[in-house]
N, C-alpha and C positions, 0 to 999 in steps of 0.2 A: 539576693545572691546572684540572678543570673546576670542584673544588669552590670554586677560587681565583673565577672567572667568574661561579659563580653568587654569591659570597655578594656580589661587586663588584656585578651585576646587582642585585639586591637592594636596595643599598645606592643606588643611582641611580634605581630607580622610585620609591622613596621619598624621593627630594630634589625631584623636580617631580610633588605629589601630584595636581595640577589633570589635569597631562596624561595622566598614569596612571590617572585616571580616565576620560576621556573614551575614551583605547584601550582600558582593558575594557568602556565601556558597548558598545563598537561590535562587539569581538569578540565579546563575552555576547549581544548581540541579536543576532546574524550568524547564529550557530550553533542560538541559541535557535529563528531560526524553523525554521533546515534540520533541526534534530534534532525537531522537531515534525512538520513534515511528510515526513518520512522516516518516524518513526515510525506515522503516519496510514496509509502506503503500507506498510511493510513488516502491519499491523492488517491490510489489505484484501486483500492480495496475496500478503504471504509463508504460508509451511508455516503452518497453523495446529491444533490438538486434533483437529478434526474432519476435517481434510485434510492428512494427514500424506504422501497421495502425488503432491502436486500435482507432483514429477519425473518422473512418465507416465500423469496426468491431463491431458485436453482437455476441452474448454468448448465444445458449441453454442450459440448461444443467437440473438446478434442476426443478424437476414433481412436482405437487402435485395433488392426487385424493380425494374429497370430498364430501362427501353426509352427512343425517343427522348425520346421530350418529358414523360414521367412518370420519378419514384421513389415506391417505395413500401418502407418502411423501419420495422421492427417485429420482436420476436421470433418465431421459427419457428412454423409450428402442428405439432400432433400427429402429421397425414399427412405433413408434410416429411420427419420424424424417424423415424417409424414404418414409412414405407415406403423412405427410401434411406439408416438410419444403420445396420438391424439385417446382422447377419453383418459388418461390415465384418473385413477380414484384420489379423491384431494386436488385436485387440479385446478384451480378456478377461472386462470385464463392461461392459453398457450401462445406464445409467438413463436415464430420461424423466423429467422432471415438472414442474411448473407455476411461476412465479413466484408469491409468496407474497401474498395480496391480504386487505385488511382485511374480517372478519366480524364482527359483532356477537352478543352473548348478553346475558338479560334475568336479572338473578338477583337475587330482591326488591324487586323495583322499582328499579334501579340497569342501565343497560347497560355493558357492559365490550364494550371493541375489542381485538379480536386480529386476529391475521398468521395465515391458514392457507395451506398448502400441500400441495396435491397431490401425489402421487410414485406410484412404484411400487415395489417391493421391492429391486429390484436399489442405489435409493439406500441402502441401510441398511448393502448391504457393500461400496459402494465409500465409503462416507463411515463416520467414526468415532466416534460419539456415546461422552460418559460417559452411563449409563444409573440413574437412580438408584432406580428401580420399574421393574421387569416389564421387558418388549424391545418390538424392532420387531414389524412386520405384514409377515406371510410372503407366500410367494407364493399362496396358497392364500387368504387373504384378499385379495388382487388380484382374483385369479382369479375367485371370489365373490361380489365387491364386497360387503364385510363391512363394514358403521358401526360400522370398529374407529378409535384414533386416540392417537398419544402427542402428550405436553403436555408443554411445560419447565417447569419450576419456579416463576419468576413465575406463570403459568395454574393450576397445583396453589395456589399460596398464595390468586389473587384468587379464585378458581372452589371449593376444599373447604377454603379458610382451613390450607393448610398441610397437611393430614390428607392418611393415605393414597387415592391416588387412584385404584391400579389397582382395575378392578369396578364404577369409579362412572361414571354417565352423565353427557355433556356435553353440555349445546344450542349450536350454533353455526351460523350461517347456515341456518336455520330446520331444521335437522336432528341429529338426535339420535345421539351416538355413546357407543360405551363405549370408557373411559381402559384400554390396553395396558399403554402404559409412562411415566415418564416422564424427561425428559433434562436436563441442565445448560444453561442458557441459555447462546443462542449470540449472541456479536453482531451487529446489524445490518447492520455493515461488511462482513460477509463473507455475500455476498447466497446463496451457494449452499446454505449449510446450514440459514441462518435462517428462523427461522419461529418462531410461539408454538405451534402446532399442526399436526401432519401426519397428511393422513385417507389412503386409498388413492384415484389419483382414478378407479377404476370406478366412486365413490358419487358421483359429479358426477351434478347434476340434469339434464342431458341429454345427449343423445351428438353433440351438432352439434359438436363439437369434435375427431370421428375423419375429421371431413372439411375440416378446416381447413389451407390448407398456410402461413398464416400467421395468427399468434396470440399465446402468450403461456408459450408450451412454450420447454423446453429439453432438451439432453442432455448427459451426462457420459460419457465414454470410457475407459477404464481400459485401455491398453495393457499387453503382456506385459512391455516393455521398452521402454526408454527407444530404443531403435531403430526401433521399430516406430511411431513416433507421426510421422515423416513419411510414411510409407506410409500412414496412416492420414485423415492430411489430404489426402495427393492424391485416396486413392480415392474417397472420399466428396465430395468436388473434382469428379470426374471422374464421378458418380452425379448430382451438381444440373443437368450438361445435360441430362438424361433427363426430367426434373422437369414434371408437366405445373402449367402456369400459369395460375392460376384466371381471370386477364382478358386478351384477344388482345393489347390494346397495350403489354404487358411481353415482353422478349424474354428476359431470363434471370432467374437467381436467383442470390445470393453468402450462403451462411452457411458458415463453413467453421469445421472444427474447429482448436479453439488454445488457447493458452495463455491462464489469465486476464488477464493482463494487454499479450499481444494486443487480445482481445474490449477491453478499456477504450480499447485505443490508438484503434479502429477507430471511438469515439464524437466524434474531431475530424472537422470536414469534410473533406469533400476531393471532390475533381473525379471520381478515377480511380476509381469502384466495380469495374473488372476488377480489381485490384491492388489487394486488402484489407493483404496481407503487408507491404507498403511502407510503412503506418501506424504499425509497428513501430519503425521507425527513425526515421520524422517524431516521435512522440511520445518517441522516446527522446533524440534532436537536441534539441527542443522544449524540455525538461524539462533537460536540461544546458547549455543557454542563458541559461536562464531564471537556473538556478542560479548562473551563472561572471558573470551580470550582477549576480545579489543581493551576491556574496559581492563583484567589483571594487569597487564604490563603496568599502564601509567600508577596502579595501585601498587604493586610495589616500588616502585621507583619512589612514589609519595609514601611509603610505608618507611625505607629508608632514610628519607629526608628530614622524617617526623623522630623516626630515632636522633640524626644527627642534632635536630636543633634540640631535644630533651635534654641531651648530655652533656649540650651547652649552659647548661640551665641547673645543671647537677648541684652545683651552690645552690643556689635558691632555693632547689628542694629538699634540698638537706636540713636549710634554715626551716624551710615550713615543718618538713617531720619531726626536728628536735622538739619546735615551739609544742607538739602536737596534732599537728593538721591530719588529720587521717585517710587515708591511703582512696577511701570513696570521694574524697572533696578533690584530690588531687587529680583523679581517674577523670570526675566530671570537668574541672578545669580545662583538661587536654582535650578531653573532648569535645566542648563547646568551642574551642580553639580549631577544629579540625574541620566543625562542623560548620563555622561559618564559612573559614578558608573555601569549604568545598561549596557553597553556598554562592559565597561572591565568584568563583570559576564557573559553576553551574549561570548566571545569572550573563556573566557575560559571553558563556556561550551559547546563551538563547541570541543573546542581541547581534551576535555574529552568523547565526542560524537565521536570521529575519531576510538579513541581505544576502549569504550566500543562495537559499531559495526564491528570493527575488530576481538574483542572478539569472539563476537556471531557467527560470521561467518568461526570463527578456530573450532569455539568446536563441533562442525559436529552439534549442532540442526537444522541446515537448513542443506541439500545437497549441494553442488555446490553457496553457496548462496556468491556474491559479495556486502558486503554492504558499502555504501560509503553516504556521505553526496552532494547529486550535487549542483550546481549550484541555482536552483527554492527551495532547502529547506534551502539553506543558505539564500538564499536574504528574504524569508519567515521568520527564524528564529531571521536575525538583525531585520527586519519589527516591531518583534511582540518586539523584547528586547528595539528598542524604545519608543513603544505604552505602555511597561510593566512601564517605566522611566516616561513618563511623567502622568501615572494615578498615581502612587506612589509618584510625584513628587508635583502635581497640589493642594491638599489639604491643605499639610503643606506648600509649598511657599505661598499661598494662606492666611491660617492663621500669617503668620511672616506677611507679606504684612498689615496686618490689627493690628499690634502693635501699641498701644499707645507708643511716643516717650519718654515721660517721665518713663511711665511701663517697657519700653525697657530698660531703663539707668538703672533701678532699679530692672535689673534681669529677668522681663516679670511678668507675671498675675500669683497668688500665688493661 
């Protein structure tokens, strides 16, 4: 019976080619952009090489200072972190370090611009680099402030044309380091690990930065277990009232540790800075709105469309009702109809989703950015092109199913 449906389907998308066109342009661009930026999200957000344990990793990063008639809204400084994130309970490793900020190098008369970033030792083993020269900078080189420093690969090609780099000196923001190690380029989208360079930041040009309780620091959390990471947010929650506040007309402070894509949710406005947590679900509300609004339109447009060719069709189903055919064989008919339709648009707007993210990621607006469709946004993406098929589909079979047999013979309802 279904192969009977489908070859019937088949044979009817192909008698009105115009309108079989216009519902795949609509289905193929529907998906085409939701599998784009899905995939953009899942680049930024999901499990990635280098963060393989974002399931009991947490993110400090964005401050925000409040009182009545000011905000003040920035990343944490040093002292924030330094003095109420260390020993937190559940903690199993802590890093510190910097957002990554552009330096300059002069090499034969040519300047090259790099990304460097600060850190401290501890990011080396809560975060996963591939390594493809020598290693990280221990603690001992922290500890030292040793003008040690790994390079990704792009930096080994512009800076020693390729050649081996560990032993050789680097100049970068007017200071001179020796190459450790060097690592596989990481993408920009994924702010935490990126960098083209990472020095220890004891070799910062000064130390007014150990007294900063806002700045341009971050930290990462590495819980024992994925249990431990609300205990973890409270404590540290409950350590930022203690917080002394660099100017009297701020009365609290809010960076709490979380999820990354918490920390992203918390960059919409909002009124309630006590209740960062709540931003979670505004941006997740947000973002499935947005979504159920892109995908309606082309659904009724296809909801329409599916009416029109029914009704063209009104004989035929008048024949099958008189014969008997009963109104469940006909309902499934259309819909197996609907459902391929939406199938072969879903299918070619993955294949148009391969290249467009290809695009994006030659044309340098991301750095180092790999974009690809995996696995969890495909099977997401047929997911939704079914559910797209059968809301489009369900109305109109729905109405065919409910034709007068005689009305049917005679064209359908005038």
């Amino acid at each position: 019976m279904l192969t009977h449906y489908l070859v019937l389907a088949v044979k009817v998308l192909m008698r009105r080619k115009f309108f079989t066109f216009i519902s795949l342009f609509g289905i193929s661009f529907t998906l085409l952009v939701l599998t784009v930026v899905a995939a953009l999200f899942d680049h930024s957000f999901g499990p990635g090489a280098e963060e393989p344990l974002q399931d009991r990793t947490l993110y400090a990063g964005r401050a925000v200072m409040y009182g009545k008639d000011n905000t003040w809204s920035s990343n944490g400084g040093f002292k924030l972190f330094e003095g109420y994130a260390r020993d937190l309970p559940g903690v199993e490793r802590l890093s510190l370090y910097q957002n990554a900020h552009t330096v300059h190098s002069y090499l034969d008369g040519r300047k090259v611009s790099s990304g460097l970033k600060r850190t401290d030792d501890e990011f080396w083993r809560i975060l996963q680099f591939e390594f493809l020269e020598g290693g990280p900078f221990g603690t001992a080189d922290v500890a030292e402030a040793r003008f040690v420093a790994v390079i990704n690969r792009t930096t080994r090609q512009r800076v020693f044309d390729g050649r081996n780099a560990v032993g050789q000196t680097l100049e970068a923001d007017g200071q001179r380091f020796r190459v450790i190690g060097v690592v596989e380029d990481v993408s920009e989208m994924r702010s935490v690990p990126y960098a083209d360079i990472w020095v220890p930041y004891t070799t910062a040009k000064t130390d007014a930065y150990k007294r900063e309780v806002m700045g341009d620091w971050n930290a990462i959390a590495l819980a024992r277990d994925e249990a431990a990471m609300a205990g973890i947010h409270e404590e540290f929650n409950s350590r930022l009232l203690r917080v002394e506040l660099p100017e009297k007309n701020f009365e609290a402070i809010v960076a709490p540790f979380e999820t990354k894509f918490a920390g992203f949710a918390r960059l919409m406005p909002t009124a309630d800075r006590k209740d960062p947590e709540s931003q979670v679900w505004r941006m997740v509300a947000l973002l499935l709105v947005l979504a159920l609004l892109f995908i309606l339109i082309p659904t009724v447009n296809l909801v329409n469309i599916n009416i029109s060719r029914i009704m063209e069709r009104a004989s035929e189903i008048g024949v099958r009702k008189a014969f008997g055919a009963p109104s469940r064989t006909l309902v499934g008919q259309f819909l197996v109809e609907n459902i391929l339709l939406t199938l072969i648009g879903g299918t070619v707007g993955f294949v148009l989703s391969i290249f467009v993210l290809r695009a994006i990621a030659q044309s340098g607006l991301f750095s180092y950015a790999h974009l690809t469709v995996n696995l969890r946004v495909f099977a997401y993406g047929m997911a939704l092109a079914v559910v797209f098929g059968l809301i489009s589909g369900v109305y109109p079979a729905w109405r065919m199913s409910r034709l007068n047999p005689v009305q049917a013979l005679k064209g359908g309802p005038r």
